[in-house]
N, C-alpha and C positions, 0 to 999 in steps of 0.2 A: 504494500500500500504506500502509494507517496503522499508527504503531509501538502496541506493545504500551504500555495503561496500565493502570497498579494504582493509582495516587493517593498511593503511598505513595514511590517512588523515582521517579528521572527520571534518562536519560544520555542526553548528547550526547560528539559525538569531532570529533574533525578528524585527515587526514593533515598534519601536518608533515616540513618539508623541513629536518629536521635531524636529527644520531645522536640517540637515545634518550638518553645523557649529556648532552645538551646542554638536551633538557626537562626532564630531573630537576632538573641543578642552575639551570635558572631557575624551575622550580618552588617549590625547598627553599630561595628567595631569600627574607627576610621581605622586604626594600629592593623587592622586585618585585611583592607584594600589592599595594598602593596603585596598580601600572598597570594592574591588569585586574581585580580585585574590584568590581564596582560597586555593591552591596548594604554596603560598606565604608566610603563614604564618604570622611573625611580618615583615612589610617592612621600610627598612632603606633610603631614598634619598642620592644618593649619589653625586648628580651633575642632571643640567637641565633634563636630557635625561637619567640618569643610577638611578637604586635603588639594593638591593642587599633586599633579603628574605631568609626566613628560610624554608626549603620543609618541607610539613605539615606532608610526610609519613615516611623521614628517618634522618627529621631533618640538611640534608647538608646543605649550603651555596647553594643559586641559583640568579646570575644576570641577570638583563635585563637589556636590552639597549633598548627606548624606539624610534623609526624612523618612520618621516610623510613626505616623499619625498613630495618637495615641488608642490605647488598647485595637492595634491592628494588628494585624499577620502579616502587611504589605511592607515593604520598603522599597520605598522612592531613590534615585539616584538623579539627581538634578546636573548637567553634566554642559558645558559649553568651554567660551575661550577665553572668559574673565569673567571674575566672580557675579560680579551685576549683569552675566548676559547669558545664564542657567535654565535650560530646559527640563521638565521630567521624562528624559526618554529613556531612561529605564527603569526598570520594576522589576524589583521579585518578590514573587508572593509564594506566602509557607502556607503549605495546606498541613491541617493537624491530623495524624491518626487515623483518629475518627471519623474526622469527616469523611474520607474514605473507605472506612468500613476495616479498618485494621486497628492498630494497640495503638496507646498514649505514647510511646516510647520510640515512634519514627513519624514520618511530615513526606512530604516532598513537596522540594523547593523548584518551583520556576523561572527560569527569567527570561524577560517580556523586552524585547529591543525596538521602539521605532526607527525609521529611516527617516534622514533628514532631505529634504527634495533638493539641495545640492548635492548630495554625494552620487558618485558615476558607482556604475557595477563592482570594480575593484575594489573598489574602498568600503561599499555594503558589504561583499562576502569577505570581507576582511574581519568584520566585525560580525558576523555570523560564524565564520570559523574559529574565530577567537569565542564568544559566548558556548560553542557547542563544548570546547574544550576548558574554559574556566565554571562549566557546571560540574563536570569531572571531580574538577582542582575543590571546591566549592563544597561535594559532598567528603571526597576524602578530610578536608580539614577540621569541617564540623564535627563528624565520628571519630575524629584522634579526642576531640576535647573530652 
């Protein structure tokens, strides 16, 4: 079966073997960006909630703002080319256990990428090949914790 494409989002998931608390707050880590963004390059902490990276492809400056609307599952990745000029185009959201019909004690986690209408093909599956392999990176880390 091939998944559905529009050209415009892309998601991948992984089950994780761990609560759903335990993705969120390694998720909502800035200190844990730097382990598994890899379109991020070296990552700098700038504050609770912001880090600023280096793009792996053309080398600019890239910030995140890192957002977990309260009592959500979701986290927001706000993500542009200076701080005052942040999108939310990406998302990952932790589904709990239960909700899918299994134990307290594993989630899977999603992440949700928009496409920006400047970027060319290259540059999309650049950052879809990189998402497919930092959900990998994403579950193995959360289950070391």
């Amino acid at each position: 079966m091939t998944p559905a494409y529009d050209g415009h989002a892309h998601i991948t998931s992984a089950r994780v073997e761990r609560p759903a608390a335990s993705a969120i707050a390694f998720l909502t880590n800035p200190d844990n960006l730097a382990t598994w963004a890899l379109t991020k390059g070296k990552v700098e902490i700038l504050g609770p909630d912001m880090v600023k990276g280096i793009a792996t492809g053309d080398g600019s400056d890239v910030f995140v703002r890192i957002h977990n609307p309260k009592d959500s599952d979701a986290v927001y990745y706000h993500v542009g080319g200076t701080p005052d000029q942040l999108a939310p185009r990406i998302m990952v959201q932790v589904m709990k256990g239960p909700h899918i019909d299994t134990h307290d004690d594993c989630c899977v986690v999603s992440m949700l990428a928009w496409r920006s209408a400047d970027w060319d093909d290259p540059r999309w599956q650049a950052l879809v090949d990189a998402h497919e392999i930092e959900i990998g990176q994403i579950k193995e880390l959360i289950e070391r914790v």
